[in-house]
C-alpha positions as CSV (number, residue, x, y, z in Angstrom):
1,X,51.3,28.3,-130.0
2,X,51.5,25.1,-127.8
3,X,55.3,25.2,-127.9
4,X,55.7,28.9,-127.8
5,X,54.0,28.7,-124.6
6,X,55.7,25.7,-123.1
7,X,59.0,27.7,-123.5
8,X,57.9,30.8,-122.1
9,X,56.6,28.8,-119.5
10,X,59.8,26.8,-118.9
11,X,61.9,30.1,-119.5
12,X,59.7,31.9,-116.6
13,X,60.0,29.0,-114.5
14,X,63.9,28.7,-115.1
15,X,64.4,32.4,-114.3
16,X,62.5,32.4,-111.4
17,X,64.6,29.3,-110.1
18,X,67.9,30.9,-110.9
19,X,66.5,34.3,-108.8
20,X,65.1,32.6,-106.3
21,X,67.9,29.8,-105.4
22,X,70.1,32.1,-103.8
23,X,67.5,33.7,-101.3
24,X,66.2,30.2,-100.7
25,X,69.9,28.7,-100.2
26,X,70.6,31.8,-97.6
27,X,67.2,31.1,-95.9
28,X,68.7,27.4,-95.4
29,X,72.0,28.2,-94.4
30,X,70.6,31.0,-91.6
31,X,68.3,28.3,-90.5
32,X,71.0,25.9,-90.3
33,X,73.5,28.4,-88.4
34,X,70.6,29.3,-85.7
35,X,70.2,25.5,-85.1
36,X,73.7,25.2,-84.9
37,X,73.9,28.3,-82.7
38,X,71.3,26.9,-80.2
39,X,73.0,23.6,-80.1
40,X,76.2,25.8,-79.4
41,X,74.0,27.5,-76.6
42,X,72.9,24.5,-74.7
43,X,76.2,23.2,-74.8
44,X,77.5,26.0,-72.9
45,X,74.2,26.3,-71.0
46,X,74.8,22.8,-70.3
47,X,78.6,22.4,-69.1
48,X,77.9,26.1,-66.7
49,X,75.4,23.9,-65.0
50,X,78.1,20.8,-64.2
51,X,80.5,23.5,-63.6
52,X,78.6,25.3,-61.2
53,X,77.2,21.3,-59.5
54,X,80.9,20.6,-59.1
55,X,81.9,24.1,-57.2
56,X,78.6,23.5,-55.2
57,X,79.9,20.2,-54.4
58,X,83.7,20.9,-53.9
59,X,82.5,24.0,-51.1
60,X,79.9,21.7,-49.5
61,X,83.0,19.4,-49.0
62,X,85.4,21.9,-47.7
63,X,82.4,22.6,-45.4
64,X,81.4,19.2,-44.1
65,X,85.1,18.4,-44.4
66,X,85.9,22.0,-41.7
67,X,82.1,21.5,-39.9
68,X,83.1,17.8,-39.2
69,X,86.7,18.9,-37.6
70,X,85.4,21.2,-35.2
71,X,82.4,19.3,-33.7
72,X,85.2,16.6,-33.4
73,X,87.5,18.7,-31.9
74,X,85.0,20.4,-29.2
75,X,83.8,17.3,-28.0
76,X,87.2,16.0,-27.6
77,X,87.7,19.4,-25.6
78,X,84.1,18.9,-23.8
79,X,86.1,15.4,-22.7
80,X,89.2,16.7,-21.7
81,X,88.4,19.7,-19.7
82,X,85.4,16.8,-18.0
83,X,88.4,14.7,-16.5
84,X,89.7,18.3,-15.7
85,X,86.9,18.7,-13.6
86,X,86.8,15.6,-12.4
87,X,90.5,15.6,-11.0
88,X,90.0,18.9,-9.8
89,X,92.7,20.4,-12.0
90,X,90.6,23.2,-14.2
91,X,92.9,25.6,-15.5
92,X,92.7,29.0,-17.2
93,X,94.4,27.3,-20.6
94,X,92.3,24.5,-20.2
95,X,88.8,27.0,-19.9
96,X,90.4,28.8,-23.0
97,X,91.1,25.5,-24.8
98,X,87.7,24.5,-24.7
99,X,85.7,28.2,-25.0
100,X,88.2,28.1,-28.5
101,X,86.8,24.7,-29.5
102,X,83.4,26.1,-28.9
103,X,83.5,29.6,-30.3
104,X,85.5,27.0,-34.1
105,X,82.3,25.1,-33.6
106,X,79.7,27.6,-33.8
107,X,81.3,29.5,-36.5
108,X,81.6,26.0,-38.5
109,X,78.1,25.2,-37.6
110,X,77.0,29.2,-38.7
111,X,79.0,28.5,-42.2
112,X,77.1,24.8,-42.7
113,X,73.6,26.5,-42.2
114,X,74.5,28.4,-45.4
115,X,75.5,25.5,-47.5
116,X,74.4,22.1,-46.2
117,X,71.9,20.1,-47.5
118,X,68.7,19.5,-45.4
119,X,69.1,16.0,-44.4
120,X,72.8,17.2,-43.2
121,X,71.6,20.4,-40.9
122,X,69.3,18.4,-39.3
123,X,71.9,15.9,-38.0
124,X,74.2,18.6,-37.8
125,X,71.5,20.4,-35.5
126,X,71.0,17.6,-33.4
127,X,74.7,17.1,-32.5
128,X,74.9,20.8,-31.7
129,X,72.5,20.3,-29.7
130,X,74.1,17.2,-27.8
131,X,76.6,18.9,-27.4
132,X,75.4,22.6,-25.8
133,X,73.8,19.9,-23.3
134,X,77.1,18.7,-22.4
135,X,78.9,21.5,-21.9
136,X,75.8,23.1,-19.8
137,X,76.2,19.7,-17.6
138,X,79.7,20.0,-17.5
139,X,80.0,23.8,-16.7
140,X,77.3,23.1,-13.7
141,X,79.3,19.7,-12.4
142,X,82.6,22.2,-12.3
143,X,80.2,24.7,-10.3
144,X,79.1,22.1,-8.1
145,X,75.7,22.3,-9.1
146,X,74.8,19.3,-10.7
147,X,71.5,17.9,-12.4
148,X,69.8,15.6,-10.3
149,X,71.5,12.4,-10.6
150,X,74.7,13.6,-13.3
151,X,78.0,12.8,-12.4
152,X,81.4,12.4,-13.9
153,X,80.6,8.8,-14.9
154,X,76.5,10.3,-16.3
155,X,78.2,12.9,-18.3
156,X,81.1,11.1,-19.7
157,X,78.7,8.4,-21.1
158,X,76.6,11.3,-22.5
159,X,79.7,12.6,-24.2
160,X,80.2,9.0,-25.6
161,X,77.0,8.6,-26.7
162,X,77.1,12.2,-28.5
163,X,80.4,10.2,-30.7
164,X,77.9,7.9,-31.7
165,X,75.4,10.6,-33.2
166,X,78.5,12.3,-34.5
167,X,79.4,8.8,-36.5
168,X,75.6,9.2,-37.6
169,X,76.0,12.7,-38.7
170,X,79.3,12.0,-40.7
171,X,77.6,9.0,-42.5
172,X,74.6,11.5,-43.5
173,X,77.3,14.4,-44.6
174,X,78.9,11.8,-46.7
175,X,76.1,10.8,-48.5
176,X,74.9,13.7,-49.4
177,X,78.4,14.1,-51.3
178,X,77.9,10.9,-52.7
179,X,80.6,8.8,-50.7
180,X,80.0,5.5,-50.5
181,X,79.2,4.9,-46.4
182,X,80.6,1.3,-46.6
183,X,83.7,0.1,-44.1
């Protein structure tokens, strides 16, 4: 009876091994393609995220890059139509000039609010700042109705000192993109 039982018992276990392999193998192989499918997953999880960090980037450039030309360009303007002033030579291309560098300015600064960084609007809001003050001491020299104390000479140093903070800002806008700030 001892061996009659040891091959039944070898025969049931040998049966139930040859029926239950293929259910166990499938199990495995499902298991495997889920990891493999989550791996899969995270990849592409993973390279949407750099893609979307690098079009983040790329329009914050183009931003900065736009923002930074027109708070050039009306300063320069606030500059020109000062000696304009100051010579006594304000024309009605020269008010247009600088109310277009103004109106390129605000709409740049409007478009920055929406996509720079913290650190950035705040400088950028400071210089905006600057220079509304210099084209509100500018407007009232040409009126004759200076501040106390402002003159041609006042306000142009003011407009120099705002190209200072605008050197500041640009520093700030370029690290924030990750430009090295070195000479």
């Amino acid at each position: 009876m001892g061996s009659t039982a040891i091959a039944l018992v070898a025969a049931v276990v040998g049966v139930t091994g040859t029926l239950l392999a293929p259910v166990l193998a499938q199990r495995s192989s499902a298991k495997g393609q889920r990891a493999e499918f989550e791996r899969q997953q995270q990849a592409a999880q993973a390279q949407w995220e750099r893609e979307q960090r690098q079009a983040e980037l790329a329009a914050r450039r183009t931003c900065y890059v736009e923002t930074n030309a027109a708070y050039r360009r009306y300063r320069i303007q606030l500059m020109n139509y000062l000696w304009h002033v100051h010579r006594d030579e304000v024309t009605e291309a020269g008010k247009e000039a600088l109310e277009a560098a103004r109106h390129a300015h605000h709409a740049a600064f409007a478009e920055a609010q929406m996509v720079a960084s913290a650190a950035v609007l705040a400088q950028l809001d400071d210089v905006a700042k600057a220079l509304s003050e210099g084209y509100r001491r500018t407007k009232c020299l040409e009126e004759g109705n200076p501040d106390p104390d402002d003159s041609f000479d006042v306000i142009q140093a003011y407009l120099q000192w705002i190209w200072e903070r605008w050197k500041e800002m640009r520093a700030v806008m370029r690290a924030d993109l990750g430009v090295n700030n070195s000479p």
